[in-house]
LUMFIKE-27510 format. One line per field, with one value per residue (C-alpha): residue number from 1; residue in three letters; chain; x, y negated, z. Coordinates in Angstrom, 3 decimals, padded with zeros to 6 digits. Layout:
i c(NUM	...)
aa c(ALA	...)
ch c(A	...)
x c(X	...)
y c(Y	...)
z c(Z	...)
***
This chain:
i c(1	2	3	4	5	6	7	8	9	10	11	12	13	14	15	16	17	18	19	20	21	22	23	24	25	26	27	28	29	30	31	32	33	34	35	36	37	38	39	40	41	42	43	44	45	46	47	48	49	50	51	52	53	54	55	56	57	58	59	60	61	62	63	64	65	66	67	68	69	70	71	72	73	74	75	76	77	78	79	80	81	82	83	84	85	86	87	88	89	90	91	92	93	94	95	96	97	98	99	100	101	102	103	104	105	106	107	108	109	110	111	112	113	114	115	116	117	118	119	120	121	122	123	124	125	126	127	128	129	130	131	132	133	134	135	136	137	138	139	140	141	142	143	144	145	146	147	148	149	150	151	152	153	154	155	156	157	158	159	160	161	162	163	164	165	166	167	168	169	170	171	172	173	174	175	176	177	178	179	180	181	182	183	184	185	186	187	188	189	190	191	192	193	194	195	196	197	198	199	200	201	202	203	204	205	206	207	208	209	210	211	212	213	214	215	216	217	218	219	220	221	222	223	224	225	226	227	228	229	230	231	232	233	234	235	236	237	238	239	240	241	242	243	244	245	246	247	248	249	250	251	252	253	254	255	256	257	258	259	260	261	262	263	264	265	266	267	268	269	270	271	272	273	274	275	276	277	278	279	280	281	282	283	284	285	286	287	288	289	290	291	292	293	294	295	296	297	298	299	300	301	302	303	304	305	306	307	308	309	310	311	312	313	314	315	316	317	318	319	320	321	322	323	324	325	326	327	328	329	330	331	332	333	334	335	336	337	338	339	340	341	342	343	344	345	346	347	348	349	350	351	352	353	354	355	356	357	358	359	360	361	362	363	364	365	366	367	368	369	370	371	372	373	374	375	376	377	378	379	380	381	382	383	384	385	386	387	388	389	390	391	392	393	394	395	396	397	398	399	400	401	402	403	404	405	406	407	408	409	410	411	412	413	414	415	416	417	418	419	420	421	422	423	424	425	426	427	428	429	430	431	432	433	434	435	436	437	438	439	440	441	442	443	444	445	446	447	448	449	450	451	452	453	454	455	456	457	458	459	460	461	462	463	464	465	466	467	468	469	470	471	472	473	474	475	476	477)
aa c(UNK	UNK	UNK	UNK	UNK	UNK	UNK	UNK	UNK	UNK	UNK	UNK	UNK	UNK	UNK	UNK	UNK	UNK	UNK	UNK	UNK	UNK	UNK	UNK	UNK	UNK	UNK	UNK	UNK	UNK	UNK	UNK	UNK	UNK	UNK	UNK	UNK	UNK	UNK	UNK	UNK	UNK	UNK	UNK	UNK	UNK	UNK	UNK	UNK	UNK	UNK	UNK	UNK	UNK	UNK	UNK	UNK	UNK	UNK	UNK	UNK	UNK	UNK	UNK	UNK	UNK	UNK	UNK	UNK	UNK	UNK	UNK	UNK	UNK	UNK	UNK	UNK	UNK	UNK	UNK	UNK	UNK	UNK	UNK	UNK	UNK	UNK	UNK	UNK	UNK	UNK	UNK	UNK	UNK	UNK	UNK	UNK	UNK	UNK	UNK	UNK	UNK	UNK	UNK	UNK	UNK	UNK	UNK	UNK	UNK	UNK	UNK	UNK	UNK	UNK	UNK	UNK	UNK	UNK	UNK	UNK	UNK	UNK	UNK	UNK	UNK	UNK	UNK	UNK	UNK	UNK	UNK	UNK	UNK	UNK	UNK	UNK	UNK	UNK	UNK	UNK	UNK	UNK	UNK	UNK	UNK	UNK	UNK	UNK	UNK	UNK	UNK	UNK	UNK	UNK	UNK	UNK	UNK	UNK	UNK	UNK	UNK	UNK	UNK	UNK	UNK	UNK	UNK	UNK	UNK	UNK	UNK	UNK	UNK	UNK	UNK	UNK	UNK	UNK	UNK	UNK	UNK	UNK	UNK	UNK	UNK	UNK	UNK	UNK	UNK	UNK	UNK	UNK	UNK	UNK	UNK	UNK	UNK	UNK	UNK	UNK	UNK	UNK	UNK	UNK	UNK	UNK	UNK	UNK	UNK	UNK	UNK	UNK	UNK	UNK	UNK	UNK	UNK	UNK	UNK	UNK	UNK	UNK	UNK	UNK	UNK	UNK	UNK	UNK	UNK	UNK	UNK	UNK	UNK	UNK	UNK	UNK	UNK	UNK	UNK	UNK	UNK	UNK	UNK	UNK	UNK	UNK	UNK	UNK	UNK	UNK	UNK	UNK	UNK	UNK	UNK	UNK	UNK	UNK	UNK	UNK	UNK	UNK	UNK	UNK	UNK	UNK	UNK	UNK	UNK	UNK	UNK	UNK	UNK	UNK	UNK	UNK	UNK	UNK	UNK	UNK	UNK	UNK	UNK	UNK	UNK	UNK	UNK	UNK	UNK	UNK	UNK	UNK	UNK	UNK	UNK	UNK	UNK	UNK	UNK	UNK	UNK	UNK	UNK	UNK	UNK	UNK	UNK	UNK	UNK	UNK	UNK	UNK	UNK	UNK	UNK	UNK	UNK	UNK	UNK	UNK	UNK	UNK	UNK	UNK	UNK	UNK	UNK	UNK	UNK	UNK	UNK	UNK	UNK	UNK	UNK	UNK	UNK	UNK	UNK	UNK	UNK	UNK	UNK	UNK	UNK	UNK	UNK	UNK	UNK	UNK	UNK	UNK	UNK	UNK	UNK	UNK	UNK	UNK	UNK	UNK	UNK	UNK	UNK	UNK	UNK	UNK	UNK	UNK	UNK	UNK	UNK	UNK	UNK	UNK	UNK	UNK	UNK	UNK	UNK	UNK	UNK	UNK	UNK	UNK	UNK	UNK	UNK	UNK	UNK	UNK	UNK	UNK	UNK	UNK	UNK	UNK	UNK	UNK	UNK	UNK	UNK	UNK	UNK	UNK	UNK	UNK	UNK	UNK	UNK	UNK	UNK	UNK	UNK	UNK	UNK	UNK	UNK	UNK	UNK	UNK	UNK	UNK	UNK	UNK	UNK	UNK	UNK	UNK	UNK	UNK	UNK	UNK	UNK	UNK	UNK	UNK	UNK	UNK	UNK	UNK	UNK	UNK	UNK	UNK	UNK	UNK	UNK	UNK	UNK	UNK	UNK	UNK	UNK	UNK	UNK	UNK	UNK	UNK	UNK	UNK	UNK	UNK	UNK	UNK	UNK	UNK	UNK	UNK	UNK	UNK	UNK	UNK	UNK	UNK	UNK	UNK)
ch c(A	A	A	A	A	A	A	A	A	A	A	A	A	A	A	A	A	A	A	A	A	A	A	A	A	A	A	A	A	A	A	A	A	A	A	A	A	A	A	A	A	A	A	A	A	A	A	A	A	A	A	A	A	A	A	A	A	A	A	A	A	A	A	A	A	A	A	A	A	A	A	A	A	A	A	A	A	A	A	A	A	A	A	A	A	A	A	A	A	A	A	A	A	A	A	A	A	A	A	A	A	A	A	A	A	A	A	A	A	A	A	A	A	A	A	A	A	A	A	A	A	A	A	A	A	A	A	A	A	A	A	A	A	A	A	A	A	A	A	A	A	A	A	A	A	A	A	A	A	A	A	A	A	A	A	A	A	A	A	A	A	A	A	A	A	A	A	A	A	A	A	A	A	A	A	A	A	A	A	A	A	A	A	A	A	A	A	A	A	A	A	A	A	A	A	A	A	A	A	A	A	A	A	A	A	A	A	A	A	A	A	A	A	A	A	A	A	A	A	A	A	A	A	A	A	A	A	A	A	A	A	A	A	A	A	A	A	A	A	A	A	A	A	A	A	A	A	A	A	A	A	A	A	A	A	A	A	A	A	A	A	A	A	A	A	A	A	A	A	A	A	A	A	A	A	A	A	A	A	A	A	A	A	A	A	A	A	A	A	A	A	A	A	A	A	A	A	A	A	A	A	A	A	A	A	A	A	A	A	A	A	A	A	A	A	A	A	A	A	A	A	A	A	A	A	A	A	A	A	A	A	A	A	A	A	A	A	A	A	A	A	A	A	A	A	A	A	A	A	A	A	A	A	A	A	A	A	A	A	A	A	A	A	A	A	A	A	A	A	A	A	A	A	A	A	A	A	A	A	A	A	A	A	A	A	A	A	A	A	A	A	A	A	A	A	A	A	A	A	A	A	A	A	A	A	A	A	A	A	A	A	A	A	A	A	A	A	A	A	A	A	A	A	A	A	A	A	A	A	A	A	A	A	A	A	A	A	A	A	A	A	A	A	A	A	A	A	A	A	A	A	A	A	A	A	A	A	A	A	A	A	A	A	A	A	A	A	A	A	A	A	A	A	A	A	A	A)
x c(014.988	016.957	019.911	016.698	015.953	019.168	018.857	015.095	016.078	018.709	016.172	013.948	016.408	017.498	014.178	013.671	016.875	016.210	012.013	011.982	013.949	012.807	008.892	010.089	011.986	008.945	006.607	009.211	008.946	004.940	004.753	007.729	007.178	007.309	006.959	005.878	002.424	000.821	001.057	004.316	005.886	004.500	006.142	009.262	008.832	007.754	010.956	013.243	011.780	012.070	015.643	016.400	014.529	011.687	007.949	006.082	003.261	000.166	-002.549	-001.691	-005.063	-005.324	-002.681	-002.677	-002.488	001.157	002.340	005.189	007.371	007.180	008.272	011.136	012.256	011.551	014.021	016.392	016.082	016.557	020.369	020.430	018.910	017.651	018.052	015.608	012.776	014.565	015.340	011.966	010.833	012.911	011.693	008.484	009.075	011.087	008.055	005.963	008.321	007.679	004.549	004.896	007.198	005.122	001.913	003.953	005.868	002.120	000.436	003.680	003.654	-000.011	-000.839	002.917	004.986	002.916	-000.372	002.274	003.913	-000.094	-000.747	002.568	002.234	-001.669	-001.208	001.628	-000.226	-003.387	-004.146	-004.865	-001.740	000.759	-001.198	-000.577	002.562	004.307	003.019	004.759	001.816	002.597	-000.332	002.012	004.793	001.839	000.505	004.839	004.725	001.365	001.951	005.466	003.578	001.493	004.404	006.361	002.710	002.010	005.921	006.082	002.787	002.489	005.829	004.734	007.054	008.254	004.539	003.893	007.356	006.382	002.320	003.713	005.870	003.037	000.882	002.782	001.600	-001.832	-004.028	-005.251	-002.149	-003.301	-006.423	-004.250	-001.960	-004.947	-006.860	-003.340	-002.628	-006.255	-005.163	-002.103	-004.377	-006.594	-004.551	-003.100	-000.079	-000.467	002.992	002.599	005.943	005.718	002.101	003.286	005.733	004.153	000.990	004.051	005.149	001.662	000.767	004.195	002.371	-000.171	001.088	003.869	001.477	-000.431	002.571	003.925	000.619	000.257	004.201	003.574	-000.035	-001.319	-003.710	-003.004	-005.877	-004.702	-004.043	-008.045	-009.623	-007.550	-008.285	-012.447	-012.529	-010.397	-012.745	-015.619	-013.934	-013.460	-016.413	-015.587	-017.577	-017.429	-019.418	-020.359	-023.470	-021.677	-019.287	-021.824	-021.866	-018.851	-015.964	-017.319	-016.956	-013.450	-012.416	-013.681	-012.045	-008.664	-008.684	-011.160	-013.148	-010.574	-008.914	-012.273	-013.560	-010.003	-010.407	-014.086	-013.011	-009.536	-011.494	-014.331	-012.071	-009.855	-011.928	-014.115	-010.762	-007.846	-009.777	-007.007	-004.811	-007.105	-007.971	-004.659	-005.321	-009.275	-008.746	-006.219	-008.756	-011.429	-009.369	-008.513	-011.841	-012.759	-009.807	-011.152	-015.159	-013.677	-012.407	-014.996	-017.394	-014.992	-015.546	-012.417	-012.664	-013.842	-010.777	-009.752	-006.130	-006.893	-008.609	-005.065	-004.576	-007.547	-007.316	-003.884	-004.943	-007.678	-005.047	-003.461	-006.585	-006.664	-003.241	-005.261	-007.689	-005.287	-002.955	-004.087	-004.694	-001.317	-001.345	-004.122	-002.808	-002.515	-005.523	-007.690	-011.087	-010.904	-007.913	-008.820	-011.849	-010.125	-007.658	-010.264	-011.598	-008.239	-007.874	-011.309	-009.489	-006.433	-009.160	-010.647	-007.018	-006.448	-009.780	-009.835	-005.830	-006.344	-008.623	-005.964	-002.945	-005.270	-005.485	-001.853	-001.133	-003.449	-002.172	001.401	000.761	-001.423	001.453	003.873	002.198	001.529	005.257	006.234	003.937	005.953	008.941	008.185	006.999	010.316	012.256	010.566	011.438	014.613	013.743	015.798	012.980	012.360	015.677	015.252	013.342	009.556	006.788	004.196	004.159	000.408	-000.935	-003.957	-004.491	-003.567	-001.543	001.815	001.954	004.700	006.072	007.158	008.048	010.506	012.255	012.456	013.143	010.514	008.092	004.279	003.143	004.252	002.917	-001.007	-003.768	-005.203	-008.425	-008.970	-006.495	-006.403	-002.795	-001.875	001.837	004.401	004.890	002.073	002.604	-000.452	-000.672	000.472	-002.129	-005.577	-003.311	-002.074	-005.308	-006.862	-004.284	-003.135	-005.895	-005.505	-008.774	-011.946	-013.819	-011.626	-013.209	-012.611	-012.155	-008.635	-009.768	-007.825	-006.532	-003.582	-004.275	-003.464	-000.329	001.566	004.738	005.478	009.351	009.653	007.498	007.725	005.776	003.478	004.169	004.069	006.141	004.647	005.659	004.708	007.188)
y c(011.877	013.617	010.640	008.130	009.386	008.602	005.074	005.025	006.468	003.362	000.592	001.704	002.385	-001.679	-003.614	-001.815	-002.839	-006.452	-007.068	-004.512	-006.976	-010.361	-009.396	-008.758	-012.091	-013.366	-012.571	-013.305	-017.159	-017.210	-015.842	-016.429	-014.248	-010.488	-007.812	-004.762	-003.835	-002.016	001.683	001.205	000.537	003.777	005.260	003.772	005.043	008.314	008.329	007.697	010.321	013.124	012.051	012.584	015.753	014.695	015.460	012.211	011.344	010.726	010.945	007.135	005.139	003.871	006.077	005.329	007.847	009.336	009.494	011.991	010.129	007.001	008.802	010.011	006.718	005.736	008.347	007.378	003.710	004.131	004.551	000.965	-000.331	-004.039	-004.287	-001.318	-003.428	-006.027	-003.084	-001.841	-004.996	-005.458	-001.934	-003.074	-006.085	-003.957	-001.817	-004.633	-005.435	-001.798	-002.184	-005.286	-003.611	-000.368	-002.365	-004.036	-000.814	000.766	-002.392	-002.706	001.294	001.484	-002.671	-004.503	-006.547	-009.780	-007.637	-005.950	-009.155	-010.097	-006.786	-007.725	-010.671	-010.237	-007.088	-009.171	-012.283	-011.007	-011.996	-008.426	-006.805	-009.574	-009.230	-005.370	-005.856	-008.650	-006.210	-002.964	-000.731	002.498	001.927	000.018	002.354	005.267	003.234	002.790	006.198	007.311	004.927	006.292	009.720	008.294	006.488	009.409	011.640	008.395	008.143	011.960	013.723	017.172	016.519	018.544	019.130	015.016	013.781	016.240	015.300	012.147	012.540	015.027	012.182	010.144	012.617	012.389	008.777	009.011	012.318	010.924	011.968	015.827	015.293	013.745	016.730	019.067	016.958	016.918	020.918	020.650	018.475	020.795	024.027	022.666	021.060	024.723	025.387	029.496	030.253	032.113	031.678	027.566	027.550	028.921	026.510	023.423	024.570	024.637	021.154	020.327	022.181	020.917	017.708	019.046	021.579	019.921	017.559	020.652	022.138	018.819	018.712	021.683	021.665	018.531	019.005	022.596	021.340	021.571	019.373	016.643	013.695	014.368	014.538	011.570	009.017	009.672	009.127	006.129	004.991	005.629	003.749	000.726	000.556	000.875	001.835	005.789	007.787	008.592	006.448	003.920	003.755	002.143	-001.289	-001.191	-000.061	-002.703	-005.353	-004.567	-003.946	-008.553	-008.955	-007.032	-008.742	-011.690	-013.166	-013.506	-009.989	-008.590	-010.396	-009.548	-005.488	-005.462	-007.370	-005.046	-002.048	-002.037	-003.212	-000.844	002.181	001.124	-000.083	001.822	004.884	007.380	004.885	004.502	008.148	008.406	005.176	005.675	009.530	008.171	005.473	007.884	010.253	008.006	006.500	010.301	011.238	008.044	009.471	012.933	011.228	008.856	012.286	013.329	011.134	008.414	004.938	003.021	000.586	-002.431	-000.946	002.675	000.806	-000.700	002.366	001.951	-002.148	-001.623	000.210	-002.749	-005.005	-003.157	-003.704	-006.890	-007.373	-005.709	-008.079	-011.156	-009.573	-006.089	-007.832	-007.782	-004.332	-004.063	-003.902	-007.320	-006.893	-005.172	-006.673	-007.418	-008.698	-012.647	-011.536	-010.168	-012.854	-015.036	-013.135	-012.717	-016.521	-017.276	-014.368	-016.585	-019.634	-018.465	-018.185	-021.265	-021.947	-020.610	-021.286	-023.615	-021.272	-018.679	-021.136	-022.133	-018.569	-017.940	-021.086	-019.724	-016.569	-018.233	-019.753	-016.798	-014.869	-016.763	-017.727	-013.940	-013.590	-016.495	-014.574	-011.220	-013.035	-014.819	-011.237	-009.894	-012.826	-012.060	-008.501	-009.906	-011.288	-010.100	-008.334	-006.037	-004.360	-003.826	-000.940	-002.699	-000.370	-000.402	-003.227	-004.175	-006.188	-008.054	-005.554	-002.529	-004.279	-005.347	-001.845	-000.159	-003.793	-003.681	-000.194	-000.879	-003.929	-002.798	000.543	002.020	005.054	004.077	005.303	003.011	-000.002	000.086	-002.294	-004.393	-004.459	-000.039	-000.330	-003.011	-003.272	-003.283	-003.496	-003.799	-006.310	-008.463	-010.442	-012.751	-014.925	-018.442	-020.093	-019.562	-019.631	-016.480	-014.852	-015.975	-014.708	-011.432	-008.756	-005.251	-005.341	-007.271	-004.357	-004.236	-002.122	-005.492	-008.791	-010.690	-011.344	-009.421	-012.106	-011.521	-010.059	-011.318	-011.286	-011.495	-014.513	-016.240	-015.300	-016.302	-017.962	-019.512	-020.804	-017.602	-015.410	-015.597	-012.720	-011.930	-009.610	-007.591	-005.246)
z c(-032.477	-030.221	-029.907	-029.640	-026.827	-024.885	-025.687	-025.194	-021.600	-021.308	-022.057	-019.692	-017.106	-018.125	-017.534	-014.437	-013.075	-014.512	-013.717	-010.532	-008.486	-010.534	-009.504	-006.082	-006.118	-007.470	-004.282	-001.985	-003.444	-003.628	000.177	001.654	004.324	004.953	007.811	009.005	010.166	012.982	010.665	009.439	012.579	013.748	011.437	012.037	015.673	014.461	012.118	014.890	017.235	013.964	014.019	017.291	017.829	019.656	018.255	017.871	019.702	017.571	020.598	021.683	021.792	017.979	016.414	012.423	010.308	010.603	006.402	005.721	003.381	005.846	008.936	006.205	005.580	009.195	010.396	007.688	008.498	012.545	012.731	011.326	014.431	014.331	010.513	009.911	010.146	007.374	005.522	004.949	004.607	001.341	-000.195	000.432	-001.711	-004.392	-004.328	-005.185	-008.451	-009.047	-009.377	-011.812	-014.159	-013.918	-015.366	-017.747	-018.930	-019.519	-021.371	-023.302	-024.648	-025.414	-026.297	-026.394	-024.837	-024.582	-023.080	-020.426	-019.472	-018.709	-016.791	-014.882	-013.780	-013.136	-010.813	-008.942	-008.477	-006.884	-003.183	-002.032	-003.084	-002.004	001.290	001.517	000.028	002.594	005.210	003.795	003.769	002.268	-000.768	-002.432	-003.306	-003.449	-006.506	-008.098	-007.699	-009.208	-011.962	-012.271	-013.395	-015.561	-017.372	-018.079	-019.222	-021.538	-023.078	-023.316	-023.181	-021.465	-019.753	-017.397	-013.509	-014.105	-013.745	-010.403	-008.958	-008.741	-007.930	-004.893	-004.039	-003.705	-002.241	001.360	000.880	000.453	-000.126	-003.343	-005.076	-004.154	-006.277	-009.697	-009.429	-009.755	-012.344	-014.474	-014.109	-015.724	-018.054	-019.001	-018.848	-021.216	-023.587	-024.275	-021.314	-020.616	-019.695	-016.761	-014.892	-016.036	-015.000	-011.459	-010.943	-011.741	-009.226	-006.770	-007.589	-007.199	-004.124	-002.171	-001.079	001.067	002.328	003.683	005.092	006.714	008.162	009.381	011.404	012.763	014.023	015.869	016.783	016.394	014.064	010.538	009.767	012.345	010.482	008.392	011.728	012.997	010.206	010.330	014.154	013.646	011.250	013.555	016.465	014.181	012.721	009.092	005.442	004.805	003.017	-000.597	-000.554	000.016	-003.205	-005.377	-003.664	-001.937	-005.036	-007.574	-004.650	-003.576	-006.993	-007.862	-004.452	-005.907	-009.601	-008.917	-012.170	-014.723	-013.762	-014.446	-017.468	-018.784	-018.360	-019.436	-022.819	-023.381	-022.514	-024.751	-027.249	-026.765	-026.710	-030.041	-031.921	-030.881	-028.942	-029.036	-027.253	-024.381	-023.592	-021.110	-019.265	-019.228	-017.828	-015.207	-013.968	-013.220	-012.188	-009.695	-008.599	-008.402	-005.738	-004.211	-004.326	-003.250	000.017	000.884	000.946	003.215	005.672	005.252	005.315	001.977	002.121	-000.386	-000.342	-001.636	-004.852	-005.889	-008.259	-010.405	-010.255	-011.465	-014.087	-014.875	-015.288	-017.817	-019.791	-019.224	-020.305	-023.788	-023.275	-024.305	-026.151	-027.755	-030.973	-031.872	-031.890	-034.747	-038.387	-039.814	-042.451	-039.503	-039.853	-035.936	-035.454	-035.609	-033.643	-030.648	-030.646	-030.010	-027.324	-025.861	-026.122	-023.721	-021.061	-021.283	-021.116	-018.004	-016.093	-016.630	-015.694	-012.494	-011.668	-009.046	-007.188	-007.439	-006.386	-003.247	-002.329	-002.381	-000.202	002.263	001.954	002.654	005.244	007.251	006.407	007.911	011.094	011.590	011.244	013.317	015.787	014.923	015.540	018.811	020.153	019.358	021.244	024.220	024.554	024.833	027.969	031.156	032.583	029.890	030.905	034.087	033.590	035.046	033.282	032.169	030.098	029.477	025.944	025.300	022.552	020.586	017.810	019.547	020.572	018.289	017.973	021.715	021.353	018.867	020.015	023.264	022.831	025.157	024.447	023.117	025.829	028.198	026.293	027.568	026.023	028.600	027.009	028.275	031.448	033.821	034.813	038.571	037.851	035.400	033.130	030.679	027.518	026.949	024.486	024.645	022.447	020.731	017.589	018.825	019.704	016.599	014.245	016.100	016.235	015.218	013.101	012.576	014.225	017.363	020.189	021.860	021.101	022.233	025.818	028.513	030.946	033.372	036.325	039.878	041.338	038.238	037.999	034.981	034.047	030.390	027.633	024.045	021.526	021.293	024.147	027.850	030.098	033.398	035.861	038.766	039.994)
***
């Protein structure tokens, strides 16, 4: 058993090096774009300023919530200079083929191969996480990570620090991760763990995460509870769902809008089935879905936003039932009663794929090609920083709204601050970048709920000195 293990160790360590970068290849061709958004570009700021010994500044008008492990990886990303932004742009797709092999490597243990090469390619195929995905927000690798936990607790149960390592990981990602560290110390506690000296240092594993994320507040802020306070006023000033009452109608919603039909009818079948065939199988998975719509109930009473992208945990788990759904028959004895019955049922799942394929392939075109306007957009914004006038030191320079803001910032290696939206300060001076089309303005708001629409118009007095396809420069110095 012991020499098993070794090998066991090497197999793993061998499709990860194999699907991690094949599902990553494998969103790259459906999308074909990729780039960072308005959060993670903060953080790259942020990053850059931890490196060089400044304290960021998180009171700018819109400030996203600043994550811990992103301004980590910001800071170590900024002495690359202009390929930082690539850079993170290619974790973000490895982090995507994380998250394929991850569901696969689940389905596979509990269901086999053929229902994890379903959860796989599922998970990486839906519209929602390609979209977060392209974009490098930081619930994607929150989700590898969290997943990552849950691997190791289902391949070696009560592994114990392994499982928090990687959930504290994850926890200066997203809060969430706070919550599945305490419900697994529960989990340990219960399922017979009383060494005392073990017991105290996996509650320190677990209890790294936020406090970290307390102290990293109140250094740069005074307030430990900064970033909690931050996130509900955002949420307020953008108009978005909080609230437990809420979580009825709006998780069952986002969840269809995550896995769509199929995904669904999929995870419905291979979890009933599961649970009245093959129960002891799906206690793991069924305690780490609630336990992670509970973090998500836990945080929605707190007053943060009810989002699509902090549901990618449980709907990953979903599709690892569905994967079941098609394919957990095979893990049934061959004179099982039930066996020819789910296969069946596992047949109409695969039925209603197919059925609803071209659906699917429409919304990844679209997809494709709103991605790759946006980063034709991205890209035209970064040409004209480039412009002469952006060196010759004219400030501020004024936006038609909040979301070019870090953008600018990076590329032409000003402070935030000076970069003002035009939509709260009418500019008297400086320099403007408007928009060059209603393509632009369309496709290049912050949020839905804006304070303000797209609107601000250039103000008088102001010369054209530079233009392309998406961007005017004008100036006033």
């Amino acid at each position: 058993m012991v020499a098993a293990r070794p090998r066991v160790r090497h197999a793993l360590a061998l499709r990860a090096a194999v699907l991690v970068p094949l599902g990553a290849l494998l969103c790259w061709l459906l999308i074909d774009a990729g780039f960072l958004n308005y959060d993670t570009a903060y953080s790259l700021l942020w990053g850059g300023d931890l490196l060089h010994g400044r304290l960021p500044d998180w009171h700018v008008t819109l400030a996203p919530t600043a994550h811990p492990l992103a301004e980590l990886l910001g800071a170590i990303l900024t002495p690359f200079g202009g390929a930082a932004q690539p850079i993170w742009v290619v974790i973000a797709f490895l982090a995507l083929g994380a998250l394929g092999w991850l569901a696969y490597e689940l389905a596979a243990h509990w269901f086999g191969p053929a229902a994890g090469a379903v959860a796989g390619l599922v998970i990486v195929t839906r519209i929602p996480v390609l979209s977060y995905g392209v974009r490098a927000y930081v619930d994607i690798p929150y989700c590898a990570l969290a997943l990552g936990a849950i691997l190791i607790e289902a391949r070696r149960p009560r592994a114990g620090a392994w499982p928090l390592v990687l959930l504290a990981l994850a926890g200066l990602l997203r809060p969430e991760a706070w919550l599945l560290s305490i419900g697994y110390l529960a989990w340990l506690y219960l399922g017979g763990e009383r060494d005392a000296r073990r017991l105290a240092r996996l509650v320190a594993i677990a209890a790294a995460a936020p406090l970290l994320w307390a102290l990293r507040d109140l250094i740069v802020t005074g307030d430990p509870l900064h970033s909690l306070i931050g996130t509900r006023e955002g949420a307020q000033v953008l108009e978005r769902t909080t609230g437990l009452g809420a979580v009825p109608t709006t998780v069952p919603r986002r969840l269809g809008e995550i896995l769509r039909e199929p995904g669904l009818f999929g995870a419905a079948a291979g979890g009933l089935l599961v649970l009245c065939l093959m129960w002891r199988r799906a206690r793991l998975p069924i305690a780490a879905g609630f336990a992670s719509i509970a973090a998500f109930c836990v945080l929605a009473v707190a007053g943060l936003p009810i989002l699509g992208r902090y549901l990618l945990l449980p709907a990953t788990l979903l599709a690892v039932f569905c994967g079941a759904g098609v394919f957990g028959w095979l893990a049934l004895p061959r004179e099982h009663s039930w066996r020819r019955r789910w296969a069946a049922i596992g047949a109409l799942v695969a039925v209603s794929f197919v059925v609803f394929a071209p659906g699917q392939v429409q919304r990844i075109r679209s997809l494709r090609h709103s991605m790759q306007i946006q980063g034709q957009i991205l890209s035209d914004l970064h040409a004209i920083t480039r412009a002469p006038a952006f060196t010759q030191g004219c400030r501020p320079v004024a936006v038609p709204n909040h979301r070019p803001v870090p953008h600018i910032a990076l590329w032409a290696g000003i402070d935030p601050g000076d970069v003002v939206s035009a939509q709260q300060t009418k500019p008297t001076h400086g320099l403007y970048v408007d928009p060059a089309s209603a393509r632009v303005e369309k496709n290049f708001t912050l949020d839905p709920n804006d304070p303000h629409p797209l609107t601000a118009a250039v103000p008088a007095g102001y010369r054209r000195v530079a233009a392309n396809r998406s961007w005017i420069l004008f100036e006033r110095c």
